[in-house]
mmCIF file of the N, C-alpha and C atoms, coordinates in Angstrom:
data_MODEL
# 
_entry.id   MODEL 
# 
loop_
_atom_site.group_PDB 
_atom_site.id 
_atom_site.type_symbol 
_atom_site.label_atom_id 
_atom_site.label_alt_id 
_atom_site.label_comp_id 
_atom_site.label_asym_id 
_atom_site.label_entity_id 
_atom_site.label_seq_id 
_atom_site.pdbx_PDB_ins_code 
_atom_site.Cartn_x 
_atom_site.Cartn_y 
_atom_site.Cartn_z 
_atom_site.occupancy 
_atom_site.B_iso_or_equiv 
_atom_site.pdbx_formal_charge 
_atom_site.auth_seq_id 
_atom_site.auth_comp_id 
_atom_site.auth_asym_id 
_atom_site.auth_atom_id 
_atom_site.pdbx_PDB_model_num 
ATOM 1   N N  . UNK A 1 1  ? -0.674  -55.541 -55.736 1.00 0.00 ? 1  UNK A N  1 
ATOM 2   C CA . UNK A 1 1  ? -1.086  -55.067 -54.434 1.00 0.00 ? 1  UNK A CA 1 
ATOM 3   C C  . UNK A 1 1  ? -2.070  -53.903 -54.616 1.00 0.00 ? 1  UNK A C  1 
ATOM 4   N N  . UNK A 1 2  ? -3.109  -54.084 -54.228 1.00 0.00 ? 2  UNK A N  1 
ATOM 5   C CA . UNK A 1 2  ? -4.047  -52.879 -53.830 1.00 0.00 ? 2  UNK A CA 1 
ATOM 6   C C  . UNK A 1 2  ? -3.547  -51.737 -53.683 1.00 0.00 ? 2  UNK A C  1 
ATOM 7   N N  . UNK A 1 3  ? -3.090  -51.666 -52.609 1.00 0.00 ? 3  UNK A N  1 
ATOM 8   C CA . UNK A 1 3  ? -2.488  -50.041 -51.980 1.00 0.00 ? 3  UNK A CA 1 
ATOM 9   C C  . UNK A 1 3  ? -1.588  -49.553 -53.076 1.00 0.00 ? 3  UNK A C  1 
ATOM 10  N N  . UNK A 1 4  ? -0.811  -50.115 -53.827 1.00 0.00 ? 4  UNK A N  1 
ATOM 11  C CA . UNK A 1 4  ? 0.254   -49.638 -54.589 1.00 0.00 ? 4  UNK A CA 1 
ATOM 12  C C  . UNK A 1 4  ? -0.381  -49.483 -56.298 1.00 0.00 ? 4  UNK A C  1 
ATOM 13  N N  . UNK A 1 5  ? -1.734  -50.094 -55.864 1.00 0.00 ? 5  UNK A N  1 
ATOM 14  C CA . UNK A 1 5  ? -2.470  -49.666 -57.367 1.00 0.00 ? 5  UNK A CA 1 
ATOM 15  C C  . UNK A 1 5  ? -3.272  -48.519 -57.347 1.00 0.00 ? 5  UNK A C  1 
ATOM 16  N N  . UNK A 1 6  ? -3.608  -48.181 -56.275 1.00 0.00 ? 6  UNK A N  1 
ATOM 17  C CA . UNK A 1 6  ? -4.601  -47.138 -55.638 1.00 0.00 ? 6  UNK A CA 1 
ATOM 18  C C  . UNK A 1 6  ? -3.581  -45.672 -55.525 1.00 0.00 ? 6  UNK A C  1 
ATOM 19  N N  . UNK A 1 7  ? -2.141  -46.220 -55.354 1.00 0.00 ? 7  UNK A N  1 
ATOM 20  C CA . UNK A 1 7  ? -1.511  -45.036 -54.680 1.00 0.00 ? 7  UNK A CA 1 
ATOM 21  C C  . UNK A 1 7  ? -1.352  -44.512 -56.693 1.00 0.00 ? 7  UNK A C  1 
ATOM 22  N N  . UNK A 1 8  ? -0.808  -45.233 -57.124 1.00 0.00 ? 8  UNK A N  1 
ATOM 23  C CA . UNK A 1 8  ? -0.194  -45.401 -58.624 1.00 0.00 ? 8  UNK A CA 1 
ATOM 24  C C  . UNK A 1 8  ? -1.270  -44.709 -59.117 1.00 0.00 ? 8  UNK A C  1 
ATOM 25  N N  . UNK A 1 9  ? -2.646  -44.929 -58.920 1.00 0.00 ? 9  UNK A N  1 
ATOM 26  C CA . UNK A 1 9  ? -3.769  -44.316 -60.106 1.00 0.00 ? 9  UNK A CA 1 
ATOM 27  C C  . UNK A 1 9  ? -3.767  -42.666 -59.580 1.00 0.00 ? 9  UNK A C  1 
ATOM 28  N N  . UNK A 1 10 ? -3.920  -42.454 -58.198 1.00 0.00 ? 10 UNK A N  1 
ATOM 29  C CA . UNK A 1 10 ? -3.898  -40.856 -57.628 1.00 0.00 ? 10 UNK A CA 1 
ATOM 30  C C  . UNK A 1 10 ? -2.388  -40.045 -58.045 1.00 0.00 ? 10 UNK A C  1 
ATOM 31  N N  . UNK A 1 11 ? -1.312  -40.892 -57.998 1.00 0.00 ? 11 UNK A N  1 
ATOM 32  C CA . UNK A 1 11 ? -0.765  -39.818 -58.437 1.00 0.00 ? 11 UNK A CA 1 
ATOM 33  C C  . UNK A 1 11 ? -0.068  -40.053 -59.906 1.00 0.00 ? 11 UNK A C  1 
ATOM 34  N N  . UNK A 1 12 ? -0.943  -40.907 -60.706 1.00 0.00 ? 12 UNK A N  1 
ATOM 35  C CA . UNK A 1 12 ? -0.365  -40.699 -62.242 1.00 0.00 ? 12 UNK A CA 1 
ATOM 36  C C  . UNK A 1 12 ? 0.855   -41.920 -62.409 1.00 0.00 ? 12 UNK A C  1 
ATOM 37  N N  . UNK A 1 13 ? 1.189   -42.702 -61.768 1.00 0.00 ? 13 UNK A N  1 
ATOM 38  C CA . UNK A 1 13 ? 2.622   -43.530 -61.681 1.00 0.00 ? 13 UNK A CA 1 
ATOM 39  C C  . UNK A 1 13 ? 2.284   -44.981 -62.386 1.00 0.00 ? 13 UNK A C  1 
ATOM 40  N N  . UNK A 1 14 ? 2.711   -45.730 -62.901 1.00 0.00 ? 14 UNK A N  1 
ATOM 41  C CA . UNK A 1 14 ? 2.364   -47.336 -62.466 1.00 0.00 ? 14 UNK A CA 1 
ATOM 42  C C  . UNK A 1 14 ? 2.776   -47.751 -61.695 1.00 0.00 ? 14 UNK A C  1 
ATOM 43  N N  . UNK A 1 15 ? 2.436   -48.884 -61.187 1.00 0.00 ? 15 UNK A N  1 
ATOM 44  C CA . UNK A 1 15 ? 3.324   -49.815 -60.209 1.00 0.00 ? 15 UNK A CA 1 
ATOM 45  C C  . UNK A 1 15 ? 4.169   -50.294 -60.206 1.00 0.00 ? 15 UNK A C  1 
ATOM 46  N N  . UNK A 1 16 ? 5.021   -50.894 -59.584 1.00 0.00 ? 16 UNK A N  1 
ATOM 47  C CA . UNK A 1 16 ? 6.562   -51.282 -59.785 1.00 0.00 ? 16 UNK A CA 1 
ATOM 48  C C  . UNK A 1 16 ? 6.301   -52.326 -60.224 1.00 0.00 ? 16 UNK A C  1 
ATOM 49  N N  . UNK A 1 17 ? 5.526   -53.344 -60.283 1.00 0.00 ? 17 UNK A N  1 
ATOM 50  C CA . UNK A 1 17 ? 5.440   -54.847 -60.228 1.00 0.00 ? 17 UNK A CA 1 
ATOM 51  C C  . UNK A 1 17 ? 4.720   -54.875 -62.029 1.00 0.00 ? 17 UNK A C  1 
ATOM 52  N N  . UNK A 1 18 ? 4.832   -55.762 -62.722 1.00 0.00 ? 18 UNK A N  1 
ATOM 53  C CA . UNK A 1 18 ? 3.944   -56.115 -64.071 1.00 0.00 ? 18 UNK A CA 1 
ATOM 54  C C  . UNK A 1 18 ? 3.160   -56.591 -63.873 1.00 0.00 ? 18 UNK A C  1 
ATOM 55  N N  . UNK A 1 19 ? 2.711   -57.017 -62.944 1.00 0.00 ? 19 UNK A N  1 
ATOM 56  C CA . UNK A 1 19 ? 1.805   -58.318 -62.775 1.00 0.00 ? 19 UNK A CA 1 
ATOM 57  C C  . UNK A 1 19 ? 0.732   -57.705 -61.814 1.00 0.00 ? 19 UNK A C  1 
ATOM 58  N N  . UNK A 1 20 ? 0.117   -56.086 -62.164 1.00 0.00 ? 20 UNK A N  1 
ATOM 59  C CA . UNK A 1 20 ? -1.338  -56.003 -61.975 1.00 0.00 ? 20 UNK A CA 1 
ATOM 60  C C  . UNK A 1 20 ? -2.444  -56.445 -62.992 1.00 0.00 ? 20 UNK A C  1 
ATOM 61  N N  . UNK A 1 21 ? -3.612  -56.422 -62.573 1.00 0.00 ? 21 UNK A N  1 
ATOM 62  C CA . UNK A 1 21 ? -5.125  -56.554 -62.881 1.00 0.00 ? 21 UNK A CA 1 
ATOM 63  C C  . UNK A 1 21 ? -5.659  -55.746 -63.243 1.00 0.00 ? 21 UNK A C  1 
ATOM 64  N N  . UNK A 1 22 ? -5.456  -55.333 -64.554 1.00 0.00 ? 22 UNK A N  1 
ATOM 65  C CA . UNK A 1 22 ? -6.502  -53.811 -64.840 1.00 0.00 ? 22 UNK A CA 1 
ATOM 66  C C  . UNK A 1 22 ? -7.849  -54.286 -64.485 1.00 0.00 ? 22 UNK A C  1 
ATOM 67  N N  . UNK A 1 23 ? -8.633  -55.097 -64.708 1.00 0.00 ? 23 UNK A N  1 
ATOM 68  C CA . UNK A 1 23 ? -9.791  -54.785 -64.591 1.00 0.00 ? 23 UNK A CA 1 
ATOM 69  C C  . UNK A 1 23 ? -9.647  -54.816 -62.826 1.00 0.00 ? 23 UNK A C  1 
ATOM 70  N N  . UNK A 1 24 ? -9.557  -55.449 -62.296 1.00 0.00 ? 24 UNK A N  1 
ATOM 71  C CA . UNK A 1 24 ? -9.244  -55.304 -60.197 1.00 0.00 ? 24 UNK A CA 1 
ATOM 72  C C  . UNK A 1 24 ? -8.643  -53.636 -60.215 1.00 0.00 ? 24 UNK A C  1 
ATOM 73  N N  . UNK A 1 25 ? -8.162  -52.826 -61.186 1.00 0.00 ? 25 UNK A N  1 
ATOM 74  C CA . UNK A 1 25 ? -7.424  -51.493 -60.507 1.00 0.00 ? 25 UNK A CA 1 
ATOM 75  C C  . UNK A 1 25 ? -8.633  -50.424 -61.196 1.00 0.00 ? 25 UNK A C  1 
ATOM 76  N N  . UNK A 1 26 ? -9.319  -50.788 -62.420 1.00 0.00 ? 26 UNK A N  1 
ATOM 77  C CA . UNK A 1 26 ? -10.330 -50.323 -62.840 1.00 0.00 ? 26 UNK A CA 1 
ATOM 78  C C  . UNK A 1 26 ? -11.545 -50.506 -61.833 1.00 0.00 ? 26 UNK A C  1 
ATOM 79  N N  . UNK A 1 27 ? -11.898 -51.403 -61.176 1.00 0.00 ? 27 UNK A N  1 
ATOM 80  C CA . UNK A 1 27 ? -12.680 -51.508 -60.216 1.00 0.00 ? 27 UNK A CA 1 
ATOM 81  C C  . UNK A 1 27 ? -12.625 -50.740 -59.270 1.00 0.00 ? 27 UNK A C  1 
ATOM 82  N N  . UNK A 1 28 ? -11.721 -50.782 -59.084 1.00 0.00 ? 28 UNK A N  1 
ATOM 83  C CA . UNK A 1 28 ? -10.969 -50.080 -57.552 1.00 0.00 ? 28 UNK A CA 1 
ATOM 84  C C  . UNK A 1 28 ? -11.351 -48.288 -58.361 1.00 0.00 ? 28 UNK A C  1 
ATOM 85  N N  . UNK A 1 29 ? -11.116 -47.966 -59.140 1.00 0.00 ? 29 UNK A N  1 
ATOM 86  C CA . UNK A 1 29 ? -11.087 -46.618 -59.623 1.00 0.00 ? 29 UNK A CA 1 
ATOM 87  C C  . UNK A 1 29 ? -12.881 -46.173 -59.561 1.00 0.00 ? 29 UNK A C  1 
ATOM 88  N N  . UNK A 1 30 ? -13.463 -47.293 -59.843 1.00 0.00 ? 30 UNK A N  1 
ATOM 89  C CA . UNK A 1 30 ? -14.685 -47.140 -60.291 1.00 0.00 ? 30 UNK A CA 1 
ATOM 90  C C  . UNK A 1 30 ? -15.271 -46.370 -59.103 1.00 0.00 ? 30 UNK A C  1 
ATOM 91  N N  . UNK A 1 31 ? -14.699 -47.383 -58.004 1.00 0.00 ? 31 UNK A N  1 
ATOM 92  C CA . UNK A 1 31 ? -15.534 -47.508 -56.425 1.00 0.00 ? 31 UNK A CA 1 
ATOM 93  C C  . UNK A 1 31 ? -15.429 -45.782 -56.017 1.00 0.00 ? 31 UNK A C  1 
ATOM 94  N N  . UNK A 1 32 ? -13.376 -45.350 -56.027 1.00 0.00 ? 32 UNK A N  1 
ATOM 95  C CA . UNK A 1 32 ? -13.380 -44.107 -55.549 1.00 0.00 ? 32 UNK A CA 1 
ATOM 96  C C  . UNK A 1 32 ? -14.058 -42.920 -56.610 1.00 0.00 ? 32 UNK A C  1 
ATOM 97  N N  . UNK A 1 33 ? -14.165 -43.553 -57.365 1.00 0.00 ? 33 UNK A N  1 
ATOM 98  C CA . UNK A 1 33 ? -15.259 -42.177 -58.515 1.00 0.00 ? 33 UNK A CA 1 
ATOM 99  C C  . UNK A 1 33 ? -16.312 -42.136 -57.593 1.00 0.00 ? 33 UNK A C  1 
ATOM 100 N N  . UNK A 1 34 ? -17.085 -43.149 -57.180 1.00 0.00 ? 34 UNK A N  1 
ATOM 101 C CA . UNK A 1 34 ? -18.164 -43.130 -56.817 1.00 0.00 ? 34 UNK A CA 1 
ATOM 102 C C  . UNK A 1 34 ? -18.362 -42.573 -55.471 1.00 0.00 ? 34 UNK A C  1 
ATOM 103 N N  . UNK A 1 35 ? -17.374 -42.322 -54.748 1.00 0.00 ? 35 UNK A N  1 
ATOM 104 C CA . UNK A 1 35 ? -16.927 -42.133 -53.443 1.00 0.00 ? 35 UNK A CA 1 
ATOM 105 C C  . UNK A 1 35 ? -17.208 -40.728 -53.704 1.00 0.00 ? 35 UNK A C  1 
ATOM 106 N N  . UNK A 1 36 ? -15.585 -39.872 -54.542 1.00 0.00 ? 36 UNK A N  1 
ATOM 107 C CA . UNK A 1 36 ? -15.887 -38.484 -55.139 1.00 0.00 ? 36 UNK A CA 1 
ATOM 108 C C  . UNK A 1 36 ? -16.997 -37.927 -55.135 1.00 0.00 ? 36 UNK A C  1 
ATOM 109 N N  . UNK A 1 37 ? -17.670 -38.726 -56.147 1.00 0.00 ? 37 UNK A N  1 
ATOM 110 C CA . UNK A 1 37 ? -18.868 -37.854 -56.478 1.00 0.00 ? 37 UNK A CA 1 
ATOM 111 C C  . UNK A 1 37 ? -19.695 -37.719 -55.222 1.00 0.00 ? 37 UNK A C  1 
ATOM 112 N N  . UNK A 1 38 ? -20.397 -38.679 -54.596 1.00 0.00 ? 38 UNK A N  1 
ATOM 113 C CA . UNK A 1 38 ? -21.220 -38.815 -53.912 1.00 0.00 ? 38 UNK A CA 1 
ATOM 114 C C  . UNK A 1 38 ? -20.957 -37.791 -52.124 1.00 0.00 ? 38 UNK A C  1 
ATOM 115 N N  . UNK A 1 39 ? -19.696 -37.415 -52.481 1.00 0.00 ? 39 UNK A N  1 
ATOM 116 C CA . UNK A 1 39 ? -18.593 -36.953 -51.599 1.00 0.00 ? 39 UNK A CA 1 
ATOM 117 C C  . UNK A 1 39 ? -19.357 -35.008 -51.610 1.00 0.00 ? 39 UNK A C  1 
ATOM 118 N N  . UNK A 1 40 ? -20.099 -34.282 -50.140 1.00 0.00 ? 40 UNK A N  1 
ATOM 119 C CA . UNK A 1 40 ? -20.353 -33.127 -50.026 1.00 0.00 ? 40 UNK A CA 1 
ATOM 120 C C  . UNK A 1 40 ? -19.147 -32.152 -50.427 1.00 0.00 ? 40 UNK A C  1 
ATOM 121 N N  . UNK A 1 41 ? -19.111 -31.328 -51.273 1.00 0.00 ? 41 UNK A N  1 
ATOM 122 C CA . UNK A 1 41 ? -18.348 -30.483 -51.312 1.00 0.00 ? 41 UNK A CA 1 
ATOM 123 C C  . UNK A 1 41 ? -17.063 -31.315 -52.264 1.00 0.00 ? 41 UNK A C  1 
ATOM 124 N N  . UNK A 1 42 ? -17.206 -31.321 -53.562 1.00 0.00 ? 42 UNK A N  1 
ATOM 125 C CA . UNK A 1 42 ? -16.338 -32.461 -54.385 1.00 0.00 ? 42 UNK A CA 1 
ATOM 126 C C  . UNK A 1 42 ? -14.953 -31.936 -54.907 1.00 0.00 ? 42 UNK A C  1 
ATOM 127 N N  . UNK A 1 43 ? -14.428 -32.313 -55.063 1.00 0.00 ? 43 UNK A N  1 
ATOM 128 C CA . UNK A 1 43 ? -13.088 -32.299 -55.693 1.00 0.00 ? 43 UNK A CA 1 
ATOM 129 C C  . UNK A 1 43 ? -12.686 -33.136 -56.423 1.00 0.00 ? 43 UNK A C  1 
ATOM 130 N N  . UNK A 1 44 ? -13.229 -31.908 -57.972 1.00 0.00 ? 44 UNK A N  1 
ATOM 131 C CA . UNK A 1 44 ? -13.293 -32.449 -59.504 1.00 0.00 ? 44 UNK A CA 1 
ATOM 132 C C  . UNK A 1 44 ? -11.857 -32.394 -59.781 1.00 0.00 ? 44 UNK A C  1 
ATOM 133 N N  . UNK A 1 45 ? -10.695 -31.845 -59.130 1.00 0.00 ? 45 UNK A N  1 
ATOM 134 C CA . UNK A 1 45 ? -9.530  -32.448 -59.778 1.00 0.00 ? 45 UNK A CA 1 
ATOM 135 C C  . UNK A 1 45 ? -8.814  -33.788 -59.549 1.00 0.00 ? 45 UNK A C  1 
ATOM 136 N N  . UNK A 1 46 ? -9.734  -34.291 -58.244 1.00 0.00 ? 46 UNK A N  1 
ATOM 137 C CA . UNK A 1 46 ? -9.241  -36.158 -58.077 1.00 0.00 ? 46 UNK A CA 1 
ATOM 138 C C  . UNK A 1 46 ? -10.046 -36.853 -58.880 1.00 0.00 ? 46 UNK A C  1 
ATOM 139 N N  . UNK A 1 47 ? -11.532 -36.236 -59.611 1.00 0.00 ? 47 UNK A N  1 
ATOM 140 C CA . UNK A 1 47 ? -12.202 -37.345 -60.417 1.00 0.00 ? 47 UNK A CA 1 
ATOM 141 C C  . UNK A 1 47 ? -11.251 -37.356 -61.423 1.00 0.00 ? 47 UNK A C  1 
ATOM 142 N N  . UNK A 1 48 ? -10.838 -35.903 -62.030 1.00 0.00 ? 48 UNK A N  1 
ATOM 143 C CA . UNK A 1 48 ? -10.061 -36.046 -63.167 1.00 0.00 ? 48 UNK A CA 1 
ATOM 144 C C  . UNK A 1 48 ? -9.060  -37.062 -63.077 1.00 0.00 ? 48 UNK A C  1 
ATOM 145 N N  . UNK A 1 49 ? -7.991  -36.798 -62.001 1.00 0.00 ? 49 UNK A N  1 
ATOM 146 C CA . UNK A 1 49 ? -6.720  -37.855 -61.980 1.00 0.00 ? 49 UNK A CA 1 
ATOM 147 C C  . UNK A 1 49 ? -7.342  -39.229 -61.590 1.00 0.00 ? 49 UNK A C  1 
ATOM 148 N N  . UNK A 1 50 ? -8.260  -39.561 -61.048 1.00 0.00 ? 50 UNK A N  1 
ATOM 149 C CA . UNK A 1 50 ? -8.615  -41.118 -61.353 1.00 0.00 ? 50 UNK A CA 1 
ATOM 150 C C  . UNK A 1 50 ? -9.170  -41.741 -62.568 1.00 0.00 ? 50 UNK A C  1 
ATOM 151 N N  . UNK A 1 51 ? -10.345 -40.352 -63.197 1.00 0.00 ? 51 UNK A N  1 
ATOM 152 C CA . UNK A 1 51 ? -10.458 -40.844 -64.788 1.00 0.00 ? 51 UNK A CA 1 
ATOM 153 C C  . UNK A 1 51 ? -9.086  -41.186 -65.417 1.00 0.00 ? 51 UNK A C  1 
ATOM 154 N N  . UNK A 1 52 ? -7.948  -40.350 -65.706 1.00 0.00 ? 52 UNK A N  1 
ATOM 155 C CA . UNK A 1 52 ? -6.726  -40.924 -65.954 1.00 0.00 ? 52 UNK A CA 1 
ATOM 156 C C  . UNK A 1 52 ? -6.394  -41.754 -65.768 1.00 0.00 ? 52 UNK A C  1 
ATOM 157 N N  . UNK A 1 53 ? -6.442  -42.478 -64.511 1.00 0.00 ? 53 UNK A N  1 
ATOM 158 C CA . UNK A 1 53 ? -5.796  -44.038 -64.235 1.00 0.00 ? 53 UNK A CA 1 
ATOM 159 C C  . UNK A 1 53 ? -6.568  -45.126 -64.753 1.00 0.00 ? 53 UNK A C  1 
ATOM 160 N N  . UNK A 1 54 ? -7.810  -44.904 -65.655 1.00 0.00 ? 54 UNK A N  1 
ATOM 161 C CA . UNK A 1 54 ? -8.134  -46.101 -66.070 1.00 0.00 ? 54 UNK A CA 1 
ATOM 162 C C  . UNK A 1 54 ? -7.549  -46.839 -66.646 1.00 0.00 ? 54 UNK A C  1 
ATOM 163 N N  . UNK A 1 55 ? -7.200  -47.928 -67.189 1.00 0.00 ? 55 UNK A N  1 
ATOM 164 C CA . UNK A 1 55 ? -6.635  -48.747 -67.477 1.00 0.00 ? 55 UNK A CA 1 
ATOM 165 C C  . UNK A 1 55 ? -7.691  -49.513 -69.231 1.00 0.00 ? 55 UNK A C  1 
ATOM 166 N N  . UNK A 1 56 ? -6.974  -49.114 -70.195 1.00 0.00 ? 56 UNK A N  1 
ATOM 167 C CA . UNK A 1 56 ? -7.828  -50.325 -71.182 1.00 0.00 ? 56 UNK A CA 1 
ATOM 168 C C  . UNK A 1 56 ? -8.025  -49.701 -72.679 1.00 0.00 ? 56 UNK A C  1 
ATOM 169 N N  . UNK A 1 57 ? -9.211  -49.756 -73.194 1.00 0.00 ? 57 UNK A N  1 
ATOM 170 C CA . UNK A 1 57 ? -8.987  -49.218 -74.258 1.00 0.00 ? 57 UNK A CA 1 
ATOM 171 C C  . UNK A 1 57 ? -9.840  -47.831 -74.710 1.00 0.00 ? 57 UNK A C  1 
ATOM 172 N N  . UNK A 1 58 ? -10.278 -47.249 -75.393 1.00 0.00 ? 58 UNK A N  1 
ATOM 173 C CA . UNK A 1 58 ? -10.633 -45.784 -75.637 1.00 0.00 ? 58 UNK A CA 1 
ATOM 174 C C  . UNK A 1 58 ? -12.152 -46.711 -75.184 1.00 0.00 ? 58 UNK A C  1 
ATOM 175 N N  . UNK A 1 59 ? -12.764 -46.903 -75.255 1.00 0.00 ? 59 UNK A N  1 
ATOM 176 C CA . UNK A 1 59 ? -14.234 -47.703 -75.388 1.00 0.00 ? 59 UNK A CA 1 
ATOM 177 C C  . UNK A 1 59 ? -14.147 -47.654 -73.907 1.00 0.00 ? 59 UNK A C  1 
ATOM 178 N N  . UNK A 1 60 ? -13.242 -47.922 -73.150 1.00 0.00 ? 60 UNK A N  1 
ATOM 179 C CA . UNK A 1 60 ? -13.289 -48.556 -71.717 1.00 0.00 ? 60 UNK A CA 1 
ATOM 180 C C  . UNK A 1 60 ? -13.204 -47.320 -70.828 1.00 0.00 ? 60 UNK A C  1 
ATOM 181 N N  . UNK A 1 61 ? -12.461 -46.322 -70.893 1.00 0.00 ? 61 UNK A N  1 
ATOM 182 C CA . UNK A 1 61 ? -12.491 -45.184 -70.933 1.00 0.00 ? 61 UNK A CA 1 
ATOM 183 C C  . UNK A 1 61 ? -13.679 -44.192 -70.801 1.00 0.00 ? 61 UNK A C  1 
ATOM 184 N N  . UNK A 1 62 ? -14.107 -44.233 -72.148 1.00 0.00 ? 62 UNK A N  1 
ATOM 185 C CA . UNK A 1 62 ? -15.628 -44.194 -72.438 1.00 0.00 ? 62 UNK A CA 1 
ATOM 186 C C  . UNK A 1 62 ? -16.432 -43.670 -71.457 1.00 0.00 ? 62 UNK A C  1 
ATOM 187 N N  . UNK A 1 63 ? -16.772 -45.268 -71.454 1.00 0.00 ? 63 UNK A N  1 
ATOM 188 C CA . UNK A 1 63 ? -17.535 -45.800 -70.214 1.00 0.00 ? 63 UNK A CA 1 
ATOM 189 C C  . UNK A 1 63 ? -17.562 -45.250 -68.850 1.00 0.00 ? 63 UNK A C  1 
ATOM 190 N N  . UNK A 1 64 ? -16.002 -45.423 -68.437 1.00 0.00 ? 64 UNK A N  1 
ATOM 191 C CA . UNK A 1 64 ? -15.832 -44.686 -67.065 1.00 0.00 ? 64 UNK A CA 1 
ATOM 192 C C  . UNK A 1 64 ? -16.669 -42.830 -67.137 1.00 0.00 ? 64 UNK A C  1 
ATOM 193 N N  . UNK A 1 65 ? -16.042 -42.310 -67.993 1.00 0.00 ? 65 UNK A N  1 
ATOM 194 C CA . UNK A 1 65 ? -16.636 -40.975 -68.258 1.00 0.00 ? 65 UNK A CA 1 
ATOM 195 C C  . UNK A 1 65 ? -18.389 -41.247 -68.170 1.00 0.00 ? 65 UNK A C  1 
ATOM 196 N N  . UNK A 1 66 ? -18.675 -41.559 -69.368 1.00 0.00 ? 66 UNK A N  1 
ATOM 197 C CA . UNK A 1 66 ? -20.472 -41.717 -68.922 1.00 0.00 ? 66 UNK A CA 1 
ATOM 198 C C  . UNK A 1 66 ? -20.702 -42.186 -67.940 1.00 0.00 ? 66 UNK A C  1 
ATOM 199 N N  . UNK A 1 67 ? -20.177 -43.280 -66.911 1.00 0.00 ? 67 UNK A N  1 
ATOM 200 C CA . UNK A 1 67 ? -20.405 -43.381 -65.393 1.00 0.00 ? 67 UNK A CA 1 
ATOM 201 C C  . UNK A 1 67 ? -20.374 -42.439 -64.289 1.00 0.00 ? 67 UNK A C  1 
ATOM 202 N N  . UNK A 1 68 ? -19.091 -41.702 -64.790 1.00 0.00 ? 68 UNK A N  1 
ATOM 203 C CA . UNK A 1 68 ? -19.102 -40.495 -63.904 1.00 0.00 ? 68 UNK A CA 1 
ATOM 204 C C  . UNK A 1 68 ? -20.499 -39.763 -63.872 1.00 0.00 ? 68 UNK A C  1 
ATOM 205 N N  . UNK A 1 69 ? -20.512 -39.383 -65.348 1.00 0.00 ? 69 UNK A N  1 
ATOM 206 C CA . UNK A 1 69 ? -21.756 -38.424 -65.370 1.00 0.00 ? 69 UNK A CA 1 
ATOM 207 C C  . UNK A 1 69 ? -22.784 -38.748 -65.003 1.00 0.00 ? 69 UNK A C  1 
ATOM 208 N N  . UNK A 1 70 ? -23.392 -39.957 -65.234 1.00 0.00 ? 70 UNK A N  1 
ATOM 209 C CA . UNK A 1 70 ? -24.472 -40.320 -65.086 1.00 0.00 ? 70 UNK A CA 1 
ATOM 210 C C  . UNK A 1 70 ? -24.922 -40.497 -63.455 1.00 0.00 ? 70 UNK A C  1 
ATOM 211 N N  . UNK A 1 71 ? -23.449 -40.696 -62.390 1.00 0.00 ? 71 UNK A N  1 
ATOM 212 C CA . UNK A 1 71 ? -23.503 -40.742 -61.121 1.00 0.00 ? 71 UNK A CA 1 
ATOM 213 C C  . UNK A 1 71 ? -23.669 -39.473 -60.398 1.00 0.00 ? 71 UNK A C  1 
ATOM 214 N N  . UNK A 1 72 ? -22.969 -38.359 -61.154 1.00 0.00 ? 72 UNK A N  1 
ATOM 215 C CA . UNK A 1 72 ? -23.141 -36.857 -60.496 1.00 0.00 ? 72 UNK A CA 1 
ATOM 216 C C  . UNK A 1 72 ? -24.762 -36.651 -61.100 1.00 0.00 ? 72 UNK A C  1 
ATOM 217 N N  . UNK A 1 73 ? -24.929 -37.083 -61.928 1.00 0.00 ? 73 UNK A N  1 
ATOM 218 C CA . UNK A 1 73 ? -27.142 -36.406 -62.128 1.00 0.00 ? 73 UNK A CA 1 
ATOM 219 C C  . UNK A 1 73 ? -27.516 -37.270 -60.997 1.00 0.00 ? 73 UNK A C  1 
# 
């Protein structure tokens, strides 16, 4: 479920269920980074806790980070 992957990445939790989609909850993370940033007056401690909820491997991770950055220039 969406909502319960979205709620799970903001406050640090997993979901109750096994049977999410990292890459669908990584997406979903991607979108609200992009939200954040683009967001007047930001609040760098929700980019932080959504960078956390990525989902995958150090490489994937990565990525999200250089996205961030490259979206706040």
């Amino acid at each position: 479920d969406p909502k319960v992957a979205r709620k799970s990445v903001l406050f640090g939790m997993m979901p109750d269920t096994l049977s999410f989609n990292p890459e669908a909850m990584n997406s979903d993370v991607k979108h609200q980074i992009m939200k954040e940033i683009r967001q007047f007056g930001r609040k760098y401690e929700k980019i932080f806790k959504l960078l956390e909820g990525i989902q995958g491997p150090p490489k994937a991770r990565r990525q999200f980070v250089e996205f961030a950055i490259k979206e706040a220039a």
